[in-house]
N, C-alpha and C positions, 0 to 999 in steps of 0.2 A: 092365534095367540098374539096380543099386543109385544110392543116392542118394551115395554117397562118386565112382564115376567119374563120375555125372554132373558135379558139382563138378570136377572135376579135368578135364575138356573144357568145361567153361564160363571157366573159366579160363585155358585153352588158346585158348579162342574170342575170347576180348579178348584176349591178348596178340597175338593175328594180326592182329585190327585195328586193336590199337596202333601194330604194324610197318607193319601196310599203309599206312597213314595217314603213319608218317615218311617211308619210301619216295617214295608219293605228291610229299610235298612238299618233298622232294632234288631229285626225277625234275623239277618246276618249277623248282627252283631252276636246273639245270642246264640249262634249257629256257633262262629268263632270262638267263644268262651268253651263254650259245651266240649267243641274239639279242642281245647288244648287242656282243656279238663279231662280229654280219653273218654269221654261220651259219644254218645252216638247225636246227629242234631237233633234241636228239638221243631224245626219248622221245616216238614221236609218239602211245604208248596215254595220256597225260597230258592232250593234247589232245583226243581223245576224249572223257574224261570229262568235263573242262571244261564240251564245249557239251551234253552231257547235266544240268549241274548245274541245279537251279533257282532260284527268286528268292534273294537275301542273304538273308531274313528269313524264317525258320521260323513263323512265322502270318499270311504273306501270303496265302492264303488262307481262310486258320479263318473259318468263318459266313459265308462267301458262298456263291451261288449257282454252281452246275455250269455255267451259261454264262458268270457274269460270271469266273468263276475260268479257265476254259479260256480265254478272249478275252484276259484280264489275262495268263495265261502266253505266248501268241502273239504279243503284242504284247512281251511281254519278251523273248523267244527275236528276234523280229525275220525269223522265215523261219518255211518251213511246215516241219513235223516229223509224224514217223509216230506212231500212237496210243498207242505204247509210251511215248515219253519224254514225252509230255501227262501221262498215271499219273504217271508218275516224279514230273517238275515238281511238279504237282498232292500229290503226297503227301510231298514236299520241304517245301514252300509251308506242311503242314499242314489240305489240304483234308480234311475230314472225310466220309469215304467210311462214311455210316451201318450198320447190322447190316443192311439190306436192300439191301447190296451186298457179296453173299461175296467174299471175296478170290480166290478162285478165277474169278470171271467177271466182275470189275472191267472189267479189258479191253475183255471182250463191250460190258456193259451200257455202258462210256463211248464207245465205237464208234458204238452207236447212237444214244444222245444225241445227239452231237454231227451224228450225218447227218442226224437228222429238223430239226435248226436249221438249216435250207438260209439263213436271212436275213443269218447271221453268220459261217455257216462254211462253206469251198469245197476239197470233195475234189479235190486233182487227179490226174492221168490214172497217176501212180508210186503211189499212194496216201499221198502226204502231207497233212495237213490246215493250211489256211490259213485267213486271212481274206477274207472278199467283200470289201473295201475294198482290196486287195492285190492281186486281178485283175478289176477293175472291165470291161475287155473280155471275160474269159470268162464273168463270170457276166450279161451284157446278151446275146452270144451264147447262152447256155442257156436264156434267157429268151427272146428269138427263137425259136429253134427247137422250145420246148413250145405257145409261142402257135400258131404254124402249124403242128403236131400239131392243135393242139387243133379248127383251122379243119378241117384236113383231117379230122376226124372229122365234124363238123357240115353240112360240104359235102356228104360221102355221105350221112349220113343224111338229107338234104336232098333229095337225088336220089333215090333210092329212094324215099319218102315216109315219112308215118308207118305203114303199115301193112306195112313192108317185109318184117318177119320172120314176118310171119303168109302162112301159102301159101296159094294160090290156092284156092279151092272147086272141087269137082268137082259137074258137073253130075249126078244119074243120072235115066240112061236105063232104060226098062223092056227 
C-alpha cells in the first residue's frame, strides 16, 4: 500500500472515532433523560462500556507495581471482573506494561501474575478475579482444606514409615 492511501485511511480511521465518540456520548445522553424520565435506558451497549471503563486519571497507574496497580483497579471497579478488563483498566490507568511483555501475551502473562499472588487475590469458581478481603470465608475455607491435604499426606507417610517406598529385600535361596 503506497504511502498517499495509507493517509487517506488514517484519516478515515479518526474521523470513525471521532463519530464513535459523539455517538457514544448522545447514546448517554439519552441514557440520562430516559433515567430521570423513570425509564429504563434506551442504549444498554453504553452501559457496558461504562463498567468496562477505567480510573478517571490516565496515570493512575504509571510506576507502580503489577500488584499494587491490579489491587488499586479492583478496588476501583468494586467487584470481581475477568482478566480481560484488568488489561483494559490497567492500560487505561497508564500501567506501563514493559518490552518484556509482548502485546500479544499480555493477557497470558497478567493471568499468571495475578494467580501466583494467592495473599491478595481470589479466583473464583466463574473465573472472575477478586480480592482476599472480599471473600474472607472462602479464602479461610481454602485455607482449611490445603491444611488437612497437607495432614493427610503426613499421616500416610507416617503409617507406612520412613522406609515405605523402598520394597522389601528378597531373601536368596540356593
Amino acid at each position: 500500500m503506497d504511502d498517499a492511501t495509507q493517509k487517506v485511511l488514517a484519516g478515515i480511521q479518526t474521523r470513525i472515532e471521532t463519530l464513535l465518540e459523539e455517538v457514544s456520548k448522545l447514546k448517554k445522553t439519552a441514557n440520562m433523560v430516559a433515567d430521570l424520565a423513570g425509564q429504563s435506558p434506551l442504549y444498554a451497549d453504553v452501559e457496558e462500556d461504562s463498567k468496562a471503563v477505567g480510573p478517571t486519571r490516565a496515570d493512575a497507574y504509571y510506576g507502580k507495581p503489577l500488584a499494587t496497580a491490579v489491587r488499586e483497579y479492583l478496588e476501583f471497579r468494586r467487584q470481581a471482573v475477568p482478566v480481560e478488563d484488568i488489561q483494559k483498566g490497567l492500560e487505561q490507568g497508564g500501567f506501563d506494561f514493559d518490552s518484556s511483555w509482548p502485546k500479544t501475551s499480555r493477557l497470558r502473562y497478567l493471568a499468571i501474575s495475578i494467580s501466583k499472588n494467592t495473599t491478595v487475590f481470589h479466583k473464583l469458581p466463574n473465573g472472575m478475579w477478586g480480592l482476599n478481603s472480599w471473600y474472607p470465608d472462602a479464602t479461610e475455607k481454602k485455607k482449611a482444606k490445603a491444611k488437612s491435604r497437607s495432614r493427610t499426606v503426613v499421616e500416610d507417610e507416617n503409617e507406612k514409615g520412613p522406609d515405605a517406598d523402598t520394597p522389601e529385600p528378597k531373601l536368596l535361596t540356593d
